[in-house]
C-alpha positions as CSV (number, residue, x, y, z in Angstrom):
1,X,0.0,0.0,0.0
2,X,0.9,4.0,-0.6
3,X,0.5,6.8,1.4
4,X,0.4,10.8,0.4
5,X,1.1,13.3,3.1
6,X,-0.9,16.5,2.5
7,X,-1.9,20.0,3.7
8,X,-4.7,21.9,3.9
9,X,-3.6,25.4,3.1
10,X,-5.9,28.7,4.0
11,X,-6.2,30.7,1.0
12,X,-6.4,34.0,2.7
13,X,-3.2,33.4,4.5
14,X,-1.5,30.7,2.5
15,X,-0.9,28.9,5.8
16,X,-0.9,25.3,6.5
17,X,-3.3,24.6,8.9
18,X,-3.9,20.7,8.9
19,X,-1.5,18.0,7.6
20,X,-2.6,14.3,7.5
21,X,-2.3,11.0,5.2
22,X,-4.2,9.3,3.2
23,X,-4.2,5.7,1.3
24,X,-7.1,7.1,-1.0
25,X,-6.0,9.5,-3.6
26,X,-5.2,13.2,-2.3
27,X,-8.6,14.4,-4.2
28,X,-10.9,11.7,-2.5
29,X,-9.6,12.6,0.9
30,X,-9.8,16.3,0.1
31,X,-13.8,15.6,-1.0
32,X,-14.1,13.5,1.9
33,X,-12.9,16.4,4.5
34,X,-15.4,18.8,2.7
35,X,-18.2,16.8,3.1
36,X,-17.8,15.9,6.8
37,X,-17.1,19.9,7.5
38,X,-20.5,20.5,5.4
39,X,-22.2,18.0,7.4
40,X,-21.1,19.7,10.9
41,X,-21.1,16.0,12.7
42,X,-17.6,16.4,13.6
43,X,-16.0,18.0,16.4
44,X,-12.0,18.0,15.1
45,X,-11.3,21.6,15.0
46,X,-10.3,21.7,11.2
47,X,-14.2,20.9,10.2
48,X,-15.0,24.6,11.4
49,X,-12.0,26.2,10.2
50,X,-13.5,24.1,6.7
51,X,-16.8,25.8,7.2
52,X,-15.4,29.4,8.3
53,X,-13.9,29.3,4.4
54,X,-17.3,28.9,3.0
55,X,-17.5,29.2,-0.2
56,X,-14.1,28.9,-0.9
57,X,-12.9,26.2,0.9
58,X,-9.3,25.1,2.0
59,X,-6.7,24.3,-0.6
60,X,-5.0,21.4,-1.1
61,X,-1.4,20.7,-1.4
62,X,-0.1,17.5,-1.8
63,X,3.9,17.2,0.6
64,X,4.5,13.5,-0.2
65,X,3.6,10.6,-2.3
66,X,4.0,7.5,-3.0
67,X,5.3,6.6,0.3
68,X,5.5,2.4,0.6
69,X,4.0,1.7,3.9
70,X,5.8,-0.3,6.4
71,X,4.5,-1.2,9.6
72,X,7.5,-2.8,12.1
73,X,7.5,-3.7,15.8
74,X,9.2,-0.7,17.6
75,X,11.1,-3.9,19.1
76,X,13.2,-3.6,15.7
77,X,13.6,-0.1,15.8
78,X,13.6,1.2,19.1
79,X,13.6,-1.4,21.6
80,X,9.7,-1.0,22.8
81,X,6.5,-3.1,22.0
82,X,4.5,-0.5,20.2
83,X,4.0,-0.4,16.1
84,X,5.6,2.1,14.0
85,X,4.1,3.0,10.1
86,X,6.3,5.0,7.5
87,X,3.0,6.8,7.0
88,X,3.1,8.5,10.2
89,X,6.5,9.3,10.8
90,X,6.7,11.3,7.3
91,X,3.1,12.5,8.4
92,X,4.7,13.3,11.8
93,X,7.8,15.1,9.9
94,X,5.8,17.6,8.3
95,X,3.6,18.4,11.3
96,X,6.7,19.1,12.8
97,X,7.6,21.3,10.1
98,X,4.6,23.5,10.0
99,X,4.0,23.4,14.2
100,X,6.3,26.6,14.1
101,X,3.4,28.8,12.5
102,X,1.4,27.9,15.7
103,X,-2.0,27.7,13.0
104,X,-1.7,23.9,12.8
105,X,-4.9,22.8,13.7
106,X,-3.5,19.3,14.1
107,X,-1.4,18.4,17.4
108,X,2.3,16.6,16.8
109,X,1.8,13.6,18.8
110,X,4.9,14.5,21.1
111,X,4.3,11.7,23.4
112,X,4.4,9.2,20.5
113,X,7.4,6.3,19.7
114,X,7.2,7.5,16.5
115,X,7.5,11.7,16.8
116,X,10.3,10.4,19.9
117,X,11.9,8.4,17.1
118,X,12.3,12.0,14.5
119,X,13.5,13.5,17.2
120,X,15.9,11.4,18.6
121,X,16.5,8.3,15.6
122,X,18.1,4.8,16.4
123,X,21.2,6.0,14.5
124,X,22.0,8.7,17.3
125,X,20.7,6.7,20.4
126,X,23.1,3.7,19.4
127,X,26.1,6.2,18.9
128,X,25.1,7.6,22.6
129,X,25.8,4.2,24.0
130,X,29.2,3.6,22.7
């Protein structure tokens, strides 16, 4: 399976205010978040940013595609017994990027193996031990 990593952009502002990922195409996801937001069933913060934009809407910028998804045991990567996808780690890498505009409406999971992993990779923590 592939992944895409995209943004939703404001176009007053041309700031990123929500990254996520999607195995659909960019464009289903995209038609999927502006129905939800149309709807008003859902509570996530970006669905009334979605409807504040009315009738423009958000616009979509695609970060990454193409991204093969792995899952592994964090048991082969970092020595726990959680999962870890490629997905969200290049998911968490962009959040991580745009968190410095403070507009994200879309929390970097900080707690997470995998944001603890971009921060601090197995590379570095096995050079640390020697």
């Amino acid at each position: 399976m592939k992944a895409t990593i995209y943004a939703l952009v404001d176009p007053n502002t041309s700031q990123v205010r929500y990254v996520g990922q999607t195995s659909q195409t960019a464009a289903q996801r995209f038609r999927h978040h502006l129905s939800v937001a149309k709807a008003g069933k859902n509570a996530h913060p970006v669905y009334p940013w979605i409807r504040s934009l009315s009738p423009r809407g958000p616009m979509l910028v695609i970060l990454q595609e193409g991204i093969h998804v792995q899952s592994m045991k964090d048991s082969d990567v970092l020595g726990g017994a959680a999962y870890w996808n490629t997905a969200t780690a290049a998911e968490t890498k962009w959040m991580k990027r745009f968190e410095k505009t403070g507009h994200l409406l879309c929390d970097v999971p900080r707690k997470s193996r995998t944001y603890q992993m971009l921060v601090n990779p197995p590379t570095v923590r096995a050079m640390k031990k020697k």
